[in-house]
N, C-alpha and C positions, 0 to 999 in steps of 0.2 A: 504494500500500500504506500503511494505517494501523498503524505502530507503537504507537499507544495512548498514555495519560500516563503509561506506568512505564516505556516501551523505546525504543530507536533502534536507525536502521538498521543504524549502527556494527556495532552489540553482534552482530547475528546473520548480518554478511556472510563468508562463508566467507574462510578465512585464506589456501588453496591460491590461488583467483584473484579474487576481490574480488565475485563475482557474490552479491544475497541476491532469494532467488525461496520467500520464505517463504508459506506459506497463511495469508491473512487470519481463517480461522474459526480456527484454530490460536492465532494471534493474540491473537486477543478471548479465546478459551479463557486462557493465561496473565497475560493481563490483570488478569481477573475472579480469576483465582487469587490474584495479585500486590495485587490493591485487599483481600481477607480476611486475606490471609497479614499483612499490614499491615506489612511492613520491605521493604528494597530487597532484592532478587534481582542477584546478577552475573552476566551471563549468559559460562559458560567456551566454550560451541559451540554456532550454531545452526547456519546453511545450510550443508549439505556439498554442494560439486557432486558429481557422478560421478567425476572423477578425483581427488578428494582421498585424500591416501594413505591416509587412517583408513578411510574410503569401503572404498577397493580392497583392504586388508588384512583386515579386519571381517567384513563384510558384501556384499561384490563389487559395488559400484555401486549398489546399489538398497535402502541403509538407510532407514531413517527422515529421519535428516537430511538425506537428497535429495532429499526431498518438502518438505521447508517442514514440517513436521510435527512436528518434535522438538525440541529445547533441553536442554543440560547447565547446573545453575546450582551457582557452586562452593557449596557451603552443608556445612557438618559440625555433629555433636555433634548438644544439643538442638533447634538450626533444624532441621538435616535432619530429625528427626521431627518439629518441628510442620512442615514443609513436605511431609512423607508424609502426614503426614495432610488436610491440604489437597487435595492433589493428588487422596487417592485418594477425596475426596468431592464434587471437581469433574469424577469421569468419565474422568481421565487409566488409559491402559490397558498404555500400556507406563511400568514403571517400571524404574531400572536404577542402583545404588546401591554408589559407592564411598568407603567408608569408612575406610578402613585408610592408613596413609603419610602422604605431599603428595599435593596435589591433589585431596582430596576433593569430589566432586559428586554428584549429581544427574539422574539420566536422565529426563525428561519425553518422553511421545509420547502419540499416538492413534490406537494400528494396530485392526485389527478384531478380532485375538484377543489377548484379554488376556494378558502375559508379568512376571514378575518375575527380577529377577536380579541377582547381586552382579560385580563387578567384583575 
């Protein structure tokens, strides 16, 4: 697997047990986003296995981030919008947007039907 020149494996190996089975075209996709967007991206959560609690609690084993498909990057304020707007001109289709509190991020995915939604 090619993490690209903006990511490492670190950043997207799931927290629950260490496994990262990320999608390479996934990959290249925030890559390419990451090389426009022009600043570093942190990345807060990529690979979820199936038993991860978020996983199981969520979305019942079979989110996005189970696929290799997804990435949360903490990002707030003005990044967050130029990073929406990036995202939603590089084809990314699920997006998922929390902004309010700590911890504000970033939902990135590439499901087949388009979703938006706040946190």
């Amino acid at each position: 697997m090619n993490f690209g020149k903006y990511f490492t494996e670190v950043e997207f190996k799931c927290k629950h047990c260490g496994k990262c089975e990320m999608d390479q075209a996934f990959l290249d996709k925030i890559n390419e986003l990451r090389q426009e967007y022009g600043h570093p991206l942190v990345v807060t959560s990529g690979y979820r296995c199936p038993e991860h609690p978020s996983e199981r609690i969520k979305v019942g084993k079979s989110g996005m981030h189970t696929t290799g498909k997804a990435v949360d990057f903490g990002v707030d304020g003005a990044n967050a919008q130029r990073l929406l707007m990036f995202a939603v001109q590089h084809g990314f289709t699920g997006i998922g947007v929390q902004q309010k509190g700590g911890g504000r991020f970033i939902h990135l995915d590439t499901r087949d039907t388009p979703a938006l939604w706040s946190y």
